[in-house]
C-alpha positions, 0 to 999 in steps of 0.5 A, a space after each residue: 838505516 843500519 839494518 836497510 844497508 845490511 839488507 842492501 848489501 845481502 840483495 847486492 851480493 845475491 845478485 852478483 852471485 847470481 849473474 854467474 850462476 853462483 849461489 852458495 858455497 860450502 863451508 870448507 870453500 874460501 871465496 870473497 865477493 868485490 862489488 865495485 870498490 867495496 868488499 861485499 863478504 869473504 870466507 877464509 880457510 886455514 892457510 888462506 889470508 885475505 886482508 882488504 883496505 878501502 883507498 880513496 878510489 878503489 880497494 887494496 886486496 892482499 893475499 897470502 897462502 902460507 909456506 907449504 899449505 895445499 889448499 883443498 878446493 879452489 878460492 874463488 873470487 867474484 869482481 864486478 859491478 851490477 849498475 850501468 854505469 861505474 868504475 872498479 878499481 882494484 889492486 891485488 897483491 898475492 903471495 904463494 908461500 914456499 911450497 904451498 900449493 893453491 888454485 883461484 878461479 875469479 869471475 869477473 861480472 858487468 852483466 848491465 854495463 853501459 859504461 863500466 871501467 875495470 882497472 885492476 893492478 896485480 902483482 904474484 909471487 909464487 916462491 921456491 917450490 910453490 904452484 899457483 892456478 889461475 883460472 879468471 872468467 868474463 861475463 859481460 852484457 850483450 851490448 859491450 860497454 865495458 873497458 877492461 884494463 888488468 895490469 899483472 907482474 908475474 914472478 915466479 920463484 926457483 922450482 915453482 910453477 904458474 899458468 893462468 887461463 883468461 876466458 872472455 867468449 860470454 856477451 860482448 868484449 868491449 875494450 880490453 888492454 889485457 897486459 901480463 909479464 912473467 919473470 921465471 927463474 931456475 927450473 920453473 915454468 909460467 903458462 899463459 892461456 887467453 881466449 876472447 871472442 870478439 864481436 860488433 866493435 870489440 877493441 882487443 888488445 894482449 900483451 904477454 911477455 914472459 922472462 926466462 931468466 933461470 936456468 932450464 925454466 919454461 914458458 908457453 904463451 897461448 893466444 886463441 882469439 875469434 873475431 866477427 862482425 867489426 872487432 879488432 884484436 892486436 896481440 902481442 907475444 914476447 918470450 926471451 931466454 936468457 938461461 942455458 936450457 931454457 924452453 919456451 913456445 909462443 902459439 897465438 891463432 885468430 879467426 877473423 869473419 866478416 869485416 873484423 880486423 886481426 894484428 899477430 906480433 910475435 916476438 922470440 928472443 935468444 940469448 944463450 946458445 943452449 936455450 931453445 925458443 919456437 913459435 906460431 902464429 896463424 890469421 885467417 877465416 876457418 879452415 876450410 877442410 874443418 868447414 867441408 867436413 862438417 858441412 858434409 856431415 848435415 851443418 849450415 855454413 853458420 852452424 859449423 863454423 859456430 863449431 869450429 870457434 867453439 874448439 878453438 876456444 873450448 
């Protein structure tokens, strides 16, 4: 029985790998693969910690880079769940230790889901003079089925740096009640970067809001969202500067198609004369001089808007 279980858990991993076109890993590259609540495999490098603990409905991960490690190759993380129907439950806590340096890349995967729920609770810390990347990719199914819910608290240390880039624009979005915030304290800078693509009855729903709380920190909240055939998508940018010097930019744009339905809520706020906040937002179909110019240049209506999607989100 031991044996089939090892062998069960060899063919579930090579699976997961496989629906993000992921096969192996050199030694000297740190990744750890999560199927459902249950830690399939994990390979650490030196200044890396990843402990994880099984709780009664989900699992408890904790991260750590060490103070003033540089990790030479990004650690990937793989989350999902290959069966039709489950729930993954995941609470992350991850600290960048002073002046350490590192990047995640997570791909996250419910390549069969029917009726799939996501939950994830995370909380970052990126201490003083530290930098973290976070690159997190969606691949789901075609026909949807899938609820995410990925909750994140964000602080970012005095002279450090965070910027995080969420991609879902592979198979259907499903439900997705994406939420971050961000503290960011003297000097540093958070950037936030989320792209989805929306399609049949795709409900999407972005809750950004970064604290420029130190004095001269910085915060870009990005939103690029396309939206076709019935999807709805609500976002919500918040960005206040408390500080003197502090700086900060809101962009979100969404392109709607057919009967989609599109909510842009920006909010700025100022509260020291020396600080300086902008923002933009755009809703609408493709921009029709994009559209005339590549029409003009041989492409079907469908191709070039297909197109102009593909550099918003690119």
């Amino acid at each position: 029985m031991a044996e089939q279980a090892i062998v069960d858990k060899e063919a579930l991993l090579e699976e997961l790998l496989a629906s993000i076109n992921q096969h192996k890993f050199t030694p000297d590259v740190a990744h750890v693969e999560i199927h459902g609540n249950q830690v399939l495999n994990k390979n650490l490098v030196d200044g890396l910690m990843v402990e994880a603990e099984s709780i009664e409905d989900g699992v408890k991960v904790h991260i750590r880079v060490k103070s003033g490690v540089t990790l030479k190759n990004p650690v990937n993380f793989c989350f999902g769940l290959i069966p039709e129907n489950g729930v993954q439950r995941i609470i992350i806590d991850t600290v960048i230790g002073e002046g350490a340096h590192a990047k995640f890349i997570a791909n996250c995967t419910f390549p069969n889901a029917v009726n799939i729920q996501h939950l994830m609770n995370a909380t970052i810390t990126v201490e003083k003079g530290a930098s973290l990347s976070y690159f997190e990719r969606h691949v789901h199914g075609p026909n949807g089925g899938v609820t995410i819910v990925p909750v994140t608290k964000v602080l970012v240390g005095e002279d450090a740096r965070f910027s995080t880039e969420f991609e879902l624009i592979k198979g259907a979005a499903g439900v997705v009640e994406l939420e971050y915030a961000a503290e960011v304290t003297k000097n540093a800078t958070v950037d936030m970067m989320t792209r989805i693509f929306g399609r049949e009855g795709d409900r999407i729903h972005i809750k950004e809001a970064a604290h420029l709380s130190g004095e001269g920190s910085t915060g870009v909240l990005t939103s690029h969202i396309a939206l076709k055939n019935r999807a709805s998508a609500t976002i919500e940018n918040e960005l206040i500067a408390d500080a003197p010097y502090a700086r900060g930019h809101v962009d979100c744009k969404e392109i709607v198609q057919d009967d989609a339905r599109a909510r842009a809520i920006p909010v700025v706020q100022v509260n020291n004369h020396l600080a300086h906040v902008t923002h933009e937002a755009a809703i609408g179909s493709v921009d029709s001089k994009q559209l005339e110019t590549l029409l003009s240049r041989g492409l079907t209506e469908d191709e070039a808007t297909d197109l102009i999607i593909q550099g918003l989100l690119s």
